[in-house]
C-alpha positions as CSV (number, residue, x, y, z in Angstrom):
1,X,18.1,-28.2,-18.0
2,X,19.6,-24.9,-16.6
3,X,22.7,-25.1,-15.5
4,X,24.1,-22.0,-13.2
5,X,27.6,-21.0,-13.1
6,X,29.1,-18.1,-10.8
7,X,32.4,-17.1,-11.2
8,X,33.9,-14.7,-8.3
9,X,31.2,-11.5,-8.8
10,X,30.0,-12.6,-11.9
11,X,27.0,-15.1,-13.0
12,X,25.9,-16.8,-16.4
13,X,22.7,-15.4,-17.7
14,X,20.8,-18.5,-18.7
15,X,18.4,-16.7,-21.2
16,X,20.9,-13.6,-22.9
17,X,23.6,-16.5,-22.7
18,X,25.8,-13.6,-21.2
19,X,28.3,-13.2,-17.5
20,X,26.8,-10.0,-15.5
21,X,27.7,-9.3,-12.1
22,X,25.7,-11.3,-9.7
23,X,24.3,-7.8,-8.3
24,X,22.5,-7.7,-11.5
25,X,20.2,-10.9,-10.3
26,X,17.4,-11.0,-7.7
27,X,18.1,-13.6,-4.8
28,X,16.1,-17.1,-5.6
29,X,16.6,-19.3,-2.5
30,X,15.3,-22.8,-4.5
31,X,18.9,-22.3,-6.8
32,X,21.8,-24.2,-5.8
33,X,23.5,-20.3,-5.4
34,X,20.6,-18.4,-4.0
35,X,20.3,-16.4,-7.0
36,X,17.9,-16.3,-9.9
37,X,18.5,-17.9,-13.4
38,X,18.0,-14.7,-15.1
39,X,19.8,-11.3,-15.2
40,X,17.0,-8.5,-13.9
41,X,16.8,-7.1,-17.3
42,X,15.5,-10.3,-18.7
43,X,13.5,-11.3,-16.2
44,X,11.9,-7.2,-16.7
45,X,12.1,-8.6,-20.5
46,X,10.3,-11.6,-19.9
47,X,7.6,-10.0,-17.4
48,X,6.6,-7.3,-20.0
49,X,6.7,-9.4,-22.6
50,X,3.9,-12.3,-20.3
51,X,2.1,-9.2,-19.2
52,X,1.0,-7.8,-22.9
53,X,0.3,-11.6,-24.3
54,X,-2.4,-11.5,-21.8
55,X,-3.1,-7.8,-20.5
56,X,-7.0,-8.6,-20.3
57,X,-6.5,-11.7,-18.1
58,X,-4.1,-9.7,-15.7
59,X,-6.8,-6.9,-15.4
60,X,-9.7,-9.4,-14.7
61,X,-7.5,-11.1,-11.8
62,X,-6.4,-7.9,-10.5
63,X,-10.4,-6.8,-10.1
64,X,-11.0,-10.3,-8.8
65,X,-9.1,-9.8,-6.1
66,X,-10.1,-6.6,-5.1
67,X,-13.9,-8.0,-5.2
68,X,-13.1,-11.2,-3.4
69,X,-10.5,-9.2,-0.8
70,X,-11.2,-5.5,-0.5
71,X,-9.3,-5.5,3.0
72,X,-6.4,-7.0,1.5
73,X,-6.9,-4.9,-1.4
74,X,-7.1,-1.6,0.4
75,X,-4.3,-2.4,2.4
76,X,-1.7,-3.4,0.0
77,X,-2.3,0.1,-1.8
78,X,-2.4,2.0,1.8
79,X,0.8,0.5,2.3
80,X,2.4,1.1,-1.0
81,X,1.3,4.5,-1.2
82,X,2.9,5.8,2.2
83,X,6.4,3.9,1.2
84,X,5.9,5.9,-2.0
85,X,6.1,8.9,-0.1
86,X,8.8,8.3,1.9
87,X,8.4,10.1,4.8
88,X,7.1,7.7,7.5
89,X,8.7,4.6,9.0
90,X,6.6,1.6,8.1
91,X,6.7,-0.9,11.4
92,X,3.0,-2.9,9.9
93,X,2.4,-5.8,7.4
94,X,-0.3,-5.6,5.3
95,X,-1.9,-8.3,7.4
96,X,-1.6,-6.2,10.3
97,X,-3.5,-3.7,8.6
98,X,-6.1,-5.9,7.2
99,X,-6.9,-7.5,10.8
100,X,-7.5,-3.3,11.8
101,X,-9.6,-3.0,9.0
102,X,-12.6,-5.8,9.3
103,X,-12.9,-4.2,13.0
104,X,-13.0,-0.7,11.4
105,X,-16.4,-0.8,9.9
106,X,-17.3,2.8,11.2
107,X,-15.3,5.8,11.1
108,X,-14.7,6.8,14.8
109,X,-15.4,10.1,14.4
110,X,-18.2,10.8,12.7
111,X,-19.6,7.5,12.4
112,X,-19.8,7.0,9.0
113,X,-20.0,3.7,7.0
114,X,-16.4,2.9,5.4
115,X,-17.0,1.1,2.3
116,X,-13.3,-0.9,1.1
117,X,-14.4,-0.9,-2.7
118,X,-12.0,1.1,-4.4
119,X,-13.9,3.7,-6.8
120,X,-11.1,3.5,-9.5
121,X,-8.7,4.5,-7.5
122,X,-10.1,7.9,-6.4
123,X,-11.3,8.2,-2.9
124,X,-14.9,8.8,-1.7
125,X,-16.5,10.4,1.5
126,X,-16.5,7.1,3.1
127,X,-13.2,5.7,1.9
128,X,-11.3,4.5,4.6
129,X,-8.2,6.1,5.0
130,X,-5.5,5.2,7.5
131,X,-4.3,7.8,10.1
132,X,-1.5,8.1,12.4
133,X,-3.4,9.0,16.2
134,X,0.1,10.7,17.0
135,X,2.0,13.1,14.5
136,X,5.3,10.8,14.4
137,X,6.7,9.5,11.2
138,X,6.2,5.8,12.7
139,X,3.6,3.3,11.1
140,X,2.9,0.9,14.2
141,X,0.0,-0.7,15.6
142,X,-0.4,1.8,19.0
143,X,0.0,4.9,16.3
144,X,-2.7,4.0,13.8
145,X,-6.2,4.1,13.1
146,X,-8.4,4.2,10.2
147,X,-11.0,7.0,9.7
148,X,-13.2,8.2,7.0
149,X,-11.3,10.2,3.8
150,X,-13.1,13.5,5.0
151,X,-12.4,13.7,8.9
152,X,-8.8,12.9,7.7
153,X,-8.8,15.5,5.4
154,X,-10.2,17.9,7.9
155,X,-8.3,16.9,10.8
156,X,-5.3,17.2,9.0
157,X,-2.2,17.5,11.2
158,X,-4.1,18.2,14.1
159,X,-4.0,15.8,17.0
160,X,-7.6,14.2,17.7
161,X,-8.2,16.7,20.5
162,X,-7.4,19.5,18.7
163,X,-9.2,18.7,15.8
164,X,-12.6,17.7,17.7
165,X,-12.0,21.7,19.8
166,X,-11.8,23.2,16.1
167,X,-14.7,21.1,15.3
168,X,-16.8,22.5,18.7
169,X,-15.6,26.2,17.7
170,X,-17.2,25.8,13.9
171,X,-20.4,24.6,15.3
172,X,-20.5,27.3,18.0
173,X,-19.7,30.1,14.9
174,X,-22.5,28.2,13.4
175,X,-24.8,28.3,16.5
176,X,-24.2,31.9,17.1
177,X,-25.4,32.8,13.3
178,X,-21.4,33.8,12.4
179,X,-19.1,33.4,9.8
180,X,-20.4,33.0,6.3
């Protein structure tokens, strides 16, 4: 049986038998206080210590799902990747950016096959890649498309026009027998 006891701005630790301050436990809405049974560091503890009994079995369900789901797949390490950066205002769910994904098939630019299958991580011509239409800091679904890895590389932080007029002018050098 666990039994919970908060005192003012402390909680008992059920597993390192110890009061910490209820900041130090994540919020579990099924207790009778809304907070978890364990501290965070034994709950980090206790995660670590499941993880390693088993790290072959975690590995195998973690490339299940990215077989079974690539959208969802993609998607959740899109997501996590622009929060890692910081910079950009995240207004989408992941499943607003898998539904924009199984209709983006093509890249709208050059027309390339995207293929969702992550290639260990490292992206490929035809990895989709998510890109805002409009140079703001906002995530949303009016300022978001996905294109292949290379025309977002290549456009850059152009704006779509721009980039397809830089586009016209290298095929025109090209035409004319100029540059390299």
């Amino acid at each position: 049986m666990i039994i919970s006891w908060v005192y003012e701005d402390v909680k008992w630790c059920s597993k390192c038998e110890i009061f910490k301050p209820v900041s130090k436990y994540t919020n579990r809405m099924d207790s009778p206080d809304k907070l978890g049974y364990w501290c965070v560091d034994c709950r980090k503890i206790n995660m670590y210590d499941r993880y390693h009994e088993n790290v072959n079995g975690y590995k195998d369900k973690m490339v299940k799902r990215k077989v079974l789901n690539p959208y969802k797949a993609w998607a959740s390490s899109c997501l996590s990747g622009h929060r890692r950066r910081n910079k950009f205002t995240i207004q989408l769910t992941r499943d607003d950016l898998v539904s924009i994904a199984k209709v983006s098939t093509y890249c709208p630019i050059c027309g390339i096959r995207l293929d969702y299958k992550s290639k260990n991580g490292k992206p490929t011509k035809n990895s989709p890649s998510l890109d805002r239409k409009f140079n703001e800091n906002v995530l949303n679904i009016s300022n978001v498309w996905i294109i292949c890895y290379r025309c977002n590389m290549g456009k850059g932080e152009m704006m779509i026009d721009e980039y397809i007029e830089h586009c016209r002018n290298i095929v025109h050098i090209a035409d004319e027998g100029g540059g390299i």
